[in-house]
C-alpha positions in Angstrom: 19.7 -17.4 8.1 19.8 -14.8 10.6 18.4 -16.3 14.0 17.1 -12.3 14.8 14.5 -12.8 12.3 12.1 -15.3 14.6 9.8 -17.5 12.5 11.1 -15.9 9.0 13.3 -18.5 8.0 10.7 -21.5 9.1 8.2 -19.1 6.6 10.7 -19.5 3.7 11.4 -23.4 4.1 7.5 -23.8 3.9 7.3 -21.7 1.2 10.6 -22.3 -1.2 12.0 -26.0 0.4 14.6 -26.3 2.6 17.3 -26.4 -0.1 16.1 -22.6 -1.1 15.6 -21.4 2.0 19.1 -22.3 3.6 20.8 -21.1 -0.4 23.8 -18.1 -0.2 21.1 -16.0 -2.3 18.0 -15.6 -0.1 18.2 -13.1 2.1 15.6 -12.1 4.0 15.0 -8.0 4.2 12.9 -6.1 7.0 12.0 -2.7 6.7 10.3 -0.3 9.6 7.0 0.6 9.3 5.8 4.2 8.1 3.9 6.6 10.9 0.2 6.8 9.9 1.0 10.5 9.5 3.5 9.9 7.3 1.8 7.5 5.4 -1.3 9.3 5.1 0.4 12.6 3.3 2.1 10.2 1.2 -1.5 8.8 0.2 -3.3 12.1 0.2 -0.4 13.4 -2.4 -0.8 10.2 -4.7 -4.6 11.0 -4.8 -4.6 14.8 -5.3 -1.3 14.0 -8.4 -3.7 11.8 -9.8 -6.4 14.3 -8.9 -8.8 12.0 -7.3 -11.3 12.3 -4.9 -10.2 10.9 -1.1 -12.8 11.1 1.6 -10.7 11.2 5.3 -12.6 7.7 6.1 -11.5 6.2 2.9 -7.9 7.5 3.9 -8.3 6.4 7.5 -9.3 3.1 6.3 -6.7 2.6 3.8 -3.9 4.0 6.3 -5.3 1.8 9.3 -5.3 -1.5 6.6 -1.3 -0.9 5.6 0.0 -1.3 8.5 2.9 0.8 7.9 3.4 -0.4 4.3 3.5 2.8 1.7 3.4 -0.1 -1.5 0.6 -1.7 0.2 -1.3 1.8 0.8 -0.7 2.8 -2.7 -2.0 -0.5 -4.6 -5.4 -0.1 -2.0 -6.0 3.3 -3.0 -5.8 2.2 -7.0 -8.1 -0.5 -6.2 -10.5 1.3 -4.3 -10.6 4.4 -6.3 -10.8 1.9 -9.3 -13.9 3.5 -11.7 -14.0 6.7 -9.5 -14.3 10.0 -11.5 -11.2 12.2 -11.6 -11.8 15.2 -10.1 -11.3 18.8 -12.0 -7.7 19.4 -14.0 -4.8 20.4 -12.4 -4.4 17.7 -9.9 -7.1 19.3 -7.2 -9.3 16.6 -6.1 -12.8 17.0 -5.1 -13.8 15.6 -1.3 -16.4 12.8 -2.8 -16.1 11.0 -6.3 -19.1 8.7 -7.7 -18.4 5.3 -9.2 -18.8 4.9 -12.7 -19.6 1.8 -14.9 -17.6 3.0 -17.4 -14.4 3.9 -15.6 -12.4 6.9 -15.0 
């Protein structure tokens, strides 16, 4: 284990054993954190392909929430937007959606 890491490999012996943690094929990966800015055109993009409505203080919210992480920021916007109406064709969303019972 790489003793950069801080309390990472202690995380893995808690979670996998200490036999797991200390094997030749765990390796423990860090990645940097995505700007907000960045982060938030990526989300904006993924709403307006899909063509679903994304109000700025849903995006704010869902932006502030990831913390940097673009897979995390992506699976809140499916659940949040979860029964949403699409907005009109040709992947232009609308500013506000209303929930459906039925689904989109």
């Amino acid at each position: 284990t790489d003793s950069s890491t801080g309390g990472v490999p202690r995380q893995l012996e808690s979670i996998l054993g200490a036999a797991a943690a200390d094997s030749h094929t765990v390796r423990h990966v860090s990645c940097n954190a995505i700007a907000d800015t960045l982060l938030s055109k990526a989300v904006r993009a993924v709403a307006a392909a899909e063509a679903m409505p994304l109000p700025p203080e849903l995006l704010a919210h869902i932006v502030r929430g990831a913390n940097g992480d673009l897979r995390h920021a992506i699976n809140k916007l499916q659940f949040v937007l979860t029964g949403t109406k699409r907005g009109p064709a040709g992947g232009k969303a609308g500013r506000a959606g209303k929930k459906t019972s039925a689904g989109a």
